[in-house]
C-alpha positions as CSV (number, residue, x, y, z in Angstrom):
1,X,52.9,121.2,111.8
2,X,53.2,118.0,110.5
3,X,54.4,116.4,113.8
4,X,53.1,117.0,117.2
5,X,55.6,119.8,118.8
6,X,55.5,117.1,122.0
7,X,56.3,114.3,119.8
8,X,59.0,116.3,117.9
9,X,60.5,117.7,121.0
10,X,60.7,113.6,122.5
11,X,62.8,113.1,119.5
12,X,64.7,115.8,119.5
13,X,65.7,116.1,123.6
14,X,65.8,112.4,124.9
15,X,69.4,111.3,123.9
16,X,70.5,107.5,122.8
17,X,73.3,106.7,125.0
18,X,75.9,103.7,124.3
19,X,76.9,103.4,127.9
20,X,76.2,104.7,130.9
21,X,77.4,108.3,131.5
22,X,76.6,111.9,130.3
23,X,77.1,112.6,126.5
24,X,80.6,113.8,125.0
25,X,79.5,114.3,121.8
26,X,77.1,116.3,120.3
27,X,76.4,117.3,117.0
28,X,74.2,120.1,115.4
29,X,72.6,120.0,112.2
30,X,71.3,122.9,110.1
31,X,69.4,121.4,106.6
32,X,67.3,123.6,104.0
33,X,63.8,122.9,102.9
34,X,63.3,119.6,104.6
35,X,60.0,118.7,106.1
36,X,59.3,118.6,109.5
37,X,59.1,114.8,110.7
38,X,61.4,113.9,108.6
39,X,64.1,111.4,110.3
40,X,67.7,111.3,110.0
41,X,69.9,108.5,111.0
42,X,73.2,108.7,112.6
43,X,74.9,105.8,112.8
44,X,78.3,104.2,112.7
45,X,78.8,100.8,110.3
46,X,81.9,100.0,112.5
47,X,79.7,99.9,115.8
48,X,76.0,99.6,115.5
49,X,75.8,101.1,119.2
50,X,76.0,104.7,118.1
51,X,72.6,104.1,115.9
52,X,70.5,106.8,116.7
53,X,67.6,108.5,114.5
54,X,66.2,111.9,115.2
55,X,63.6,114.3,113.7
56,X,63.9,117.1,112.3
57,X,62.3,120.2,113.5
58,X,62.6,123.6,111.7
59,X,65.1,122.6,109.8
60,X,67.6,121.8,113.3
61,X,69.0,118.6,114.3
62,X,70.4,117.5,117.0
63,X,72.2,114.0,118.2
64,X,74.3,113.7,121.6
65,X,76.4,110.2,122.3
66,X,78.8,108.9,125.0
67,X,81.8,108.1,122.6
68,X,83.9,106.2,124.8
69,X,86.7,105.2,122.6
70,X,90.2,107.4,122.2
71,X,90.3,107.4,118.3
72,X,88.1,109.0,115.9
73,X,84.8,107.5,115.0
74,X,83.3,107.4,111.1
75,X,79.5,108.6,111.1
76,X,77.3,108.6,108.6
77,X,74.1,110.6,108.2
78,X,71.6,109.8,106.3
79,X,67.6,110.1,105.5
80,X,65.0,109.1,102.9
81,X,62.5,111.4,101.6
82,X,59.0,110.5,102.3
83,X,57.0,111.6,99.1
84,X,60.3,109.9,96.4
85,X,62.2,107.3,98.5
86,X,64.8,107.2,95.5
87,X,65.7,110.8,96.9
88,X,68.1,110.5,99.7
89,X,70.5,112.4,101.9
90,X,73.6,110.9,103.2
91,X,76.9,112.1,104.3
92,X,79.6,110.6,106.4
93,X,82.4,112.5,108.3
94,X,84.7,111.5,111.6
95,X,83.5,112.7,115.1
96,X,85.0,111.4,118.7
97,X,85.0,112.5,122.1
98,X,84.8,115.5,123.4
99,X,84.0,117.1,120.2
100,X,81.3,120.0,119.2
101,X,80.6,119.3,115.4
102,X,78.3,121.2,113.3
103,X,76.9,120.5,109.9
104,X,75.2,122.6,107.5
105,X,73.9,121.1,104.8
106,X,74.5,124.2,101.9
107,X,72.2,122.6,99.5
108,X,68.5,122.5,99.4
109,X,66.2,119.1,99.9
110,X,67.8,116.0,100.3
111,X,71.3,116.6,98.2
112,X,73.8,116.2,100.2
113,X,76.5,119.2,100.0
114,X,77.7,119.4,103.5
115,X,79.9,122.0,105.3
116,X,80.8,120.7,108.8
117,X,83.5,122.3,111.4
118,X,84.3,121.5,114.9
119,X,86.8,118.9,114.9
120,X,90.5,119.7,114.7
121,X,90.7,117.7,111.1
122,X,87.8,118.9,109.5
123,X,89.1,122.2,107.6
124,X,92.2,119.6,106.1
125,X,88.8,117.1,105.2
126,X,87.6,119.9,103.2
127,X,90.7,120.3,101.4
128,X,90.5,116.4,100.4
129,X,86.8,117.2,99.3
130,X,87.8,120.2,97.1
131,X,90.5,118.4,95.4
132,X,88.5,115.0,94.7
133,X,85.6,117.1,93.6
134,X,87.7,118.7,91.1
135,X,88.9,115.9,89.9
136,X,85.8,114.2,89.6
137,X,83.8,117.1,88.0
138,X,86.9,117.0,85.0
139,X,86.6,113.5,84.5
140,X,82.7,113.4,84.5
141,X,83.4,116.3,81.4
142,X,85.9,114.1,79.9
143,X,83.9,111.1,79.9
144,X,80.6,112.8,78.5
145,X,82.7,114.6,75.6
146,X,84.1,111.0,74.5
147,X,80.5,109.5,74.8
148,X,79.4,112.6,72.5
149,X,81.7,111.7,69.7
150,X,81.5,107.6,69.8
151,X,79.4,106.5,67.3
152,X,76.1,104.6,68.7
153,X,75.5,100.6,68.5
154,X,78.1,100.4,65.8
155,X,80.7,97.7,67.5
156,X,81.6,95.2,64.8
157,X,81.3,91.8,65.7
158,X,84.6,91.8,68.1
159,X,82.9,94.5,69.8
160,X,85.2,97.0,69.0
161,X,84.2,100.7,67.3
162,X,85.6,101.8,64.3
163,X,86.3,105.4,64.4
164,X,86.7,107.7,61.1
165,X,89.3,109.6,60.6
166,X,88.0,112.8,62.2
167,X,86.7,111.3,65.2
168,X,89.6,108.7,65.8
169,X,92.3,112.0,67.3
170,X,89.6,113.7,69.0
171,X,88.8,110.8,70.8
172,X,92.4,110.0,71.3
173,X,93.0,113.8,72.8
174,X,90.1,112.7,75.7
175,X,91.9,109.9,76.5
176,X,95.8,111.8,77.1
177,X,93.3,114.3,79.1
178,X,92.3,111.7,81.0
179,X,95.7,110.0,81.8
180,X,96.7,113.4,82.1
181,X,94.0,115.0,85.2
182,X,94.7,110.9,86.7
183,X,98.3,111.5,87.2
184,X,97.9,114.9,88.7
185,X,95.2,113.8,90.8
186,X,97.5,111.1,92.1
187,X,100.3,113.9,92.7
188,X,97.7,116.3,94.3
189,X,96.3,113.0,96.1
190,X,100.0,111.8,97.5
191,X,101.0,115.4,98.7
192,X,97.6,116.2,100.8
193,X,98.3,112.4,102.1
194,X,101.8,113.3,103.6
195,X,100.7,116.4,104.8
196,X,97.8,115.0,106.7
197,X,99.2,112.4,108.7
198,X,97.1,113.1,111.9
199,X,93.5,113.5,109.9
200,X,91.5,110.2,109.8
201,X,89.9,111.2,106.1
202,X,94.0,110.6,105.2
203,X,94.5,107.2,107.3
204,X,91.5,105.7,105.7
205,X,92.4,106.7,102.2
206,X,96.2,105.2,102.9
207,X,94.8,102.1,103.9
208,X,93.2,101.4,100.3
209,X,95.2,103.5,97.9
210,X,98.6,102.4,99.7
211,X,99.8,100.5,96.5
212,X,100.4,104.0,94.9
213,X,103.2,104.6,97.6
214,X,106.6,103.7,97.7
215,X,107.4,101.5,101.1
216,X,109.8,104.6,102.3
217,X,106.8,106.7,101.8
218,X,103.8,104.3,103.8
219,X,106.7,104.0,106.4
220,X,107.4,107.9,106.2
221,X,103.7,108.4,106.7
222,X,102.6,105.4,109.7
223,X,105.2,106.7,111.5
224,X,104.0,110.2,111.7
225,X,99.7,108.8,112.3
226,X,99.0,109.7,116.0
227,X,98.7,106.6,118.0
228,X,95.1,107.0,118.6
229,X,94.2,106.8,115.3
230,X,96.0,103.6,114.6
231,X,93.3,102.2,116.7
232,X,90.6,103.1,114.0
233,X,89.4,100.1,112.0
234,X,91.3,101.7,109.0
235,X,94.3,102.3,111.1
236,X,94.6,98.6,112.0
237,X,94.4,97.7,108.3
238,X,97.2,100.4,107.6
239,X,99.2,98.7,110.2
240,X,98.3,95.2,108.9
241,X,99.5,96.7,105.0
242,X,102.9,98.2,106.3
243,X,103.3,95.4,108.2
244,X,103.3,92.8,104.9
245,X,105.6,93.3,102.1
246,X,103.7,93.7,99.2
247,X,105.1,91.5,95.7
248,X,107.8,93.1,93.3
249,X,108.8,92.1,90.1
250,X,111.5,89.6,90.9
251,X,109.5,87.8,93.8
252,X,109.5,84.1,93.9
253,X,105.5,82.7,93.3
254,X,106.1,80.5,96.2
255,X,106.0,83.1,98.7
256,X,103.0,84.4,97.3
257,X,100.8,81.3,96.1
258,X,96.9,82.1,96.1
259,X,95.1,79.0,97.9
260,X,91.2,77.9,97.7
261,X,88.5,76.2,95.7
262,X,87.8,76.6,92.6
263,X,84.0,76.4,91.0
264,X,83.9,72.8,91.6
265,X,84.5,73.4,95.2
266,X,87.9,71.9,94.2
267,X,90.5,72.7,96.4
268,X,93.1,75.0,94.1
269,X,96.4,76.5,94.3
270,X,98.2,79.0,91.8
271,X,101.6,77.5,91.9
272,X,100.3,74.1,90.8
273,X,100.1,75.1,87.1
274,X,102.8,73.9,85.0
275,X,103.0,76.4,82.0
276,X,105.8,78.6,81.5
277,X,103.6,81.7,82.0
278,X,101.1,82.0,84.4
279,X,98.6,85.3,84.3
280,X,96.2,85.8,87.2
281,X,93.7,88.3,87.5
282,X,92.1,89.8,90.4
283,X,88.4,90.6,89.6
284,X,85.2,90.9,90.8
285,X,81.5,90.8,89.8
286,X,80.9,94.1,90.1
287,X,83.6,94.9,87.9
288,X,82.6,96.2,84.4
289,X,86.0,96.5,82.8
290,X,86.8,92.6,84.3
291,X,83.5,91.2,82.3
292,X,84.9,93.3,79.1
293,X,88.1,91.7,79.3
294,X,86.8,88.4,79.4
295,X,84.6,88.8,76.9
296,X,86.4,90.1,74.3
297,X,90.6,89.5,75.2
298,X,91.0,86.8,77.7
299,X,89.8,83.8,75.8
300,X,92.1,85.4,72.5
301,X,95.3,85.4,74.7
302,X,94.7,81.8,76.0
303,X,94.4,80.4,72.4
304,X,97.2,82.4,71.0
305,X,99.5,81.0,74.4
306,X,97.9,78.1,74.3
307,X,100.9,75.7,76.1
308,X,102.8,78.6,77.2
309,X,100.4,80.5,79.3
310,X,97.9,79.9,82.0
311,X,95.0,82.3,82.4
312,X,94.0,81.8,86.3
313,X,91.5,84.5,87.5
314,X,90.8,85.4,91.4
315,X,87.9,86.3,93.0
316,X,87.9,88.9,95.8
317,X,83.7,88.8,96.5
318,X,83.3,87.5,99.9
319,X,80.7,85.8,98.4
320,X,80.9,82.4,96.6
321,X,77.8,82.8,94.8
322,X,79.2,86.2,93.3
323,X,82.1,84.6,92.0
324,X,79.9,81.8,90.2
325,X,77.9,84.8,89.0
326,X,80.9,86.6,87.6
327,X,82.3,82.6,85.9
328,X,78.6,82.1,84.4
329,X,79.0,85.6,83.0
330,X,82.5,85.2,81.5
331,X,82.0,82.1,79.9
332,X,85.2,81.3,81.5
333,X,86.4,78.4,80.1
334,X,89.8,79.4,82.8
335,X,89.9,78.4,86.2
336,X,89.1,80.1,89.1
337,X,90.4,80.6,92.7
338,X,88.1,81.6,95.8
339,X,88.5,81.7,99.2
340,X,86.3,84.4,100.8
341,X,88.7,86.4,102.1
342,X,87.8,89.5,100.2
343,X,88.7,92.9,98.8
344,X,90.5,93.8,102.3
345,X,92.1,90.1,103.3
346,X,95.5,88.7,103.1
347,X,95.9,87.9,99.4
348,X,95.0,91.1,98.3
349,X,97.1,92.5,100.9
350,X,100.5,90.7,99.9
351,X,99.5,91.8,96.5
352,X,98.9,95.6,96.4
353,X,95.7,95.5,94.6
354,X,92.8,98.4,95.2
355,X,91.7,98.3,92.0
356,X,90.2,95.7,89.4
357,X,91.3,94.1,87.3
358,X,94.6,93.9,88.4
359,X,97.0,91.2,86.8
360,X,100.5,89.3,87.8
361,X,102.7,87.8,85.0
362,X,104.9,85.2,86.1
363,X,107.7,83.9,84.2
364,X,109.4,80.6,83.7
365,X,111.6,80.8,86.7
366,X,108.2,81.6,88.8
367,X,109.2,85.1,89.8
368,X,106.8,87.8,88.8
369,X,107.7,89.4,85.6
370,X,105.1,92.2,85.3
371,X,102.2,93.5,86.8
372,X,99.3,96.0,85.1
373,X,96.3,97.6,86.2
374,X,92.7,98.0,83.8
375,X,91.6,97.0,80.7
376,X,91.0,98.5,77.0
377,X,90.8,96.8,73.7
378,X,94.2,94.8,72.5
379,X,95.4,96.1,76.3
380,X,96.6,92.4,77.4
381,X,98.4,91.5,74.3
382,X,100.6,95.0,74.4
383,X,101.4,93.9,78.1
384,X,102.2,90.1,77.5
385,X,103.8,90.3,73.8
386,X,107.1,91.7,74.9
387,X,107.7,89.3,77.6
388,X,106.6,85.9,75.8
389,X,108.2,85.1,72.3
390,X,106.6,83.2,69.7
C-alpha cells in the first residue's frame, strides 16, 4: 500500500466537525482507478467551515459534517493527481442536513462523470445535467464543423474572412444550427426551471439566467421556491432580482444612471453625456467577443456617429486593474465607467445582463430605445442603423 492502513484509517474515520454536535451529514464516495493516498477535498466556497480533506482508500470515501443550516448547502469535490497536477477531479452538487448522499464517480481516473443519489432533488439535477450535456455536446460539433471549413490566417486587414462561394452557405447553415439548438435549449432550459421550483440546481440557475424570463414568470416561479431555500446565497440573490425592476425599452436613463470613476479615477456618470445617442456596453476582461468588438466595430461606429452618438463602456470586474487591462487592450479611445460592484451587484441587477457584451441604446428623449446581446462582424451597425438616421 502506498499509505500506512493506520494513517489511512485516521483519515478516513476522525470526522471534521463545524460545531459542536454529532454529524448529520455524511456522504459516501465510490471512484475508479484512483490511487490510494490520494486526497479529496470537500469543501463549500460559501462557508469555508465545511473544508474537509480525506483519503482515499480502496477506491471509498468518506466525509461526515454537522450542517447546521435549514437550506441546502453547494459542495464541491475535488482532487489533484499526484504524478500530472494538470489532471484534476472536481464536481459540485447540493447536500444539507440530515441527508445520506452517495456519489459514484462512473468514469475512470480523475474525470469527473458523477452519478450521485440521496437527496430528494438529485434525480431532477440529473435531468438538468442530461439536458445541458446535450446541448453542449451539439454545440461543441457545431463549432468544430465551422472551424473545419474556415479558411486558416486568411482575415483581410479588417479582420474579417472572406468565404468562396461554396463555403460561404455551409458556414451559414452552422450558424441557423446554432441559433437553432440555442433557442431550444432555452425552451428545454425555461420548462425544467418551472418544473423544479423546490430543487436548488434550478434556484441557482434563476438567479443568473433570470433575464430570459418574463416578470410574470420569475414571479410565477419565487413564489413556488420553498422558503428554506430562499435562504441559500443564490436564493437571496433571486429575491434581490425579483425584488428590482429590471429596464425596458421606454425607461427613463435617469432612473437607471451608471455611477463611478472612470480610468483617471475621475468620478463618472452615464447620464452626463450630451449626445443624442448614448450606447453603453457591459463587458469584461475576460470576454473574448467584447475585445473583438472593440477591435474591429466600436471605434467604426463612433466615427461614423461622431456628434450623434456616445460610445460609453462598463466594466463589471471587481477588479480595477482588470478593467485598465481590458481599456489598454481595446485601445479605447471611449470612456469607461467602474465601480467594483461586479458581475452580481446592483447595476447589473437593474439591467438584466448575464451575459457579455450586452448593450443599451438610448435615444434623444433619454429613454432606452433598444437593447442587444453578443457580437459578430457589421453586428452593431445592423442594430443602431434603423434607429439613428443620417
Amino acid at each position: 500500500m502506498k499509505l500506512s492502513a493506520l494513517m489511512a484509517g485516521a483519515l478516513m474515520c476522525v470526522p471534521f466537525l463545524s460545531r459542536a454536535g454529532e454529524p448529520n451529514y455524511t456522504l459516501d464516495v465510490k471512484m475508479k482507478n484512483i490511487p490510494d493516498s490520494v486526497v479529496f477535498t470537500l469543501g463549500c466556497d460559501d462557508d469555508p467551515k465545511y473544508k474537509q480533506k480525506v483519503a482515499i482508500i480502496g477506491d471509498s470515501l468518506h466525509f461526515e459534517l454537522d450542517i447546521r443550516e435549514d437550506f441546502p448547502i453547494e459542495f464541491y469535490l475535488t482532487a489533484r493527481n499526484p504524478q500530472n497536477k494538470q489532471d484534476r477531479f472536481i464536481t459540485s452538487f447540493y447536500g444539507g442536513r440530515n441527508i445520506s448522499q452517495k456519489l459514484n464517480n462512473v468514469a475512470d481516473g480523475f474525470a469527473a462523470a458523477p452519478k450521485i443519489t440521496g437527496a430528494p432533488w438529485d434525480e431532477a439535477t440529473a435531468e438538468w445535467q442530461r439536458i445541458y450535456r446535450d446541448y453542449s455536446d451539439t454545440m461543441k460539433a457545431l463549432r468544430e464543423e465551422r472551424e473545419r471549413l474556415m479558411p486558416q490566417n486568411q482575415a483581410d486587414r479588417d479582420g474579417v474572412v472572406r468565404l468562396d462561394s461554396v463555403t460561404g452557405p455551409k458556414v451559414s447553415e452552422i450558424g441557423r444550427k446554432v441559433q437553432a439548438c440555442g433557442k431550444e435549449f432555452d425552451e428545454a432550459m425555461k420548462q425544467w426551471l418551472m418544473s423544479h421550483p423546490d430543487v436548488p440546481e434550478a434556484v441557482s440557475l434563476m438567479s443568473w439566467r433570470y433575464a430570459k424570463f418574463s416578470r410574470e414568470e420569475l414571479e410565477a416561479f419565487g413564489a413556488k421556491v420553498p422558503p428554506a431555500m430562499m435562504e441559500m446565497p443564490a436564493g437571496k440573490m433571486l429575491k434581490k432580482r425579483l425584488d428590482t425592476k429590471i429596464i425596458a425599452v421606454g425607461d427613463k436613463l435617469e432612473d437607471y444612471d451608471l455611477v463611478g470613476v472612470d480610468t483617471d479615477s475621475v468620478a463618472i456618470r452615464l447620464s452626463q453625456f450630451t449626445t443624442p445617442y448614448i450606447l453603453v456596453d457591459f463587458n469584461s476582461l475576460g470576454c473574448g467577443a467584447c475585445r473583438m468588438a472593440a477591435k474591429q466595430e466600436i471605434p467604426k461606429i463612433i466615427e461614423e456617429y461622431a456628434g450623434e452618438l456616445t460610445f460609453v463602456s462598463y466594466s463589471v470586474d471587481e477588479e480595477r486593474k482588470r478593467m485598465l487591462r481590458a481599456h489598454e487592450i481595446d485601445k479605447a479611445t471611449w470612456p469607461t465607467i467602474w465601480n467594483g460592484s461586479g458581475s452580481q451587484g446592483m447595476d447589473c441587477i437593474k439591467y438584466g445582463v448575464t451575459s457579455y457584451p450586452t448593450f443599451f441604446l438610448f435615444g434623444p428623449d433619454r429613454t432606452l430605445i433598444d437593447t442587444f446581446v453578443g457580437w459578430g462582424p457589421k453586428y452593431l451597425s445592423g442594430k443602431i442603423s434603423p434607429h439613428i438616421r443620417h
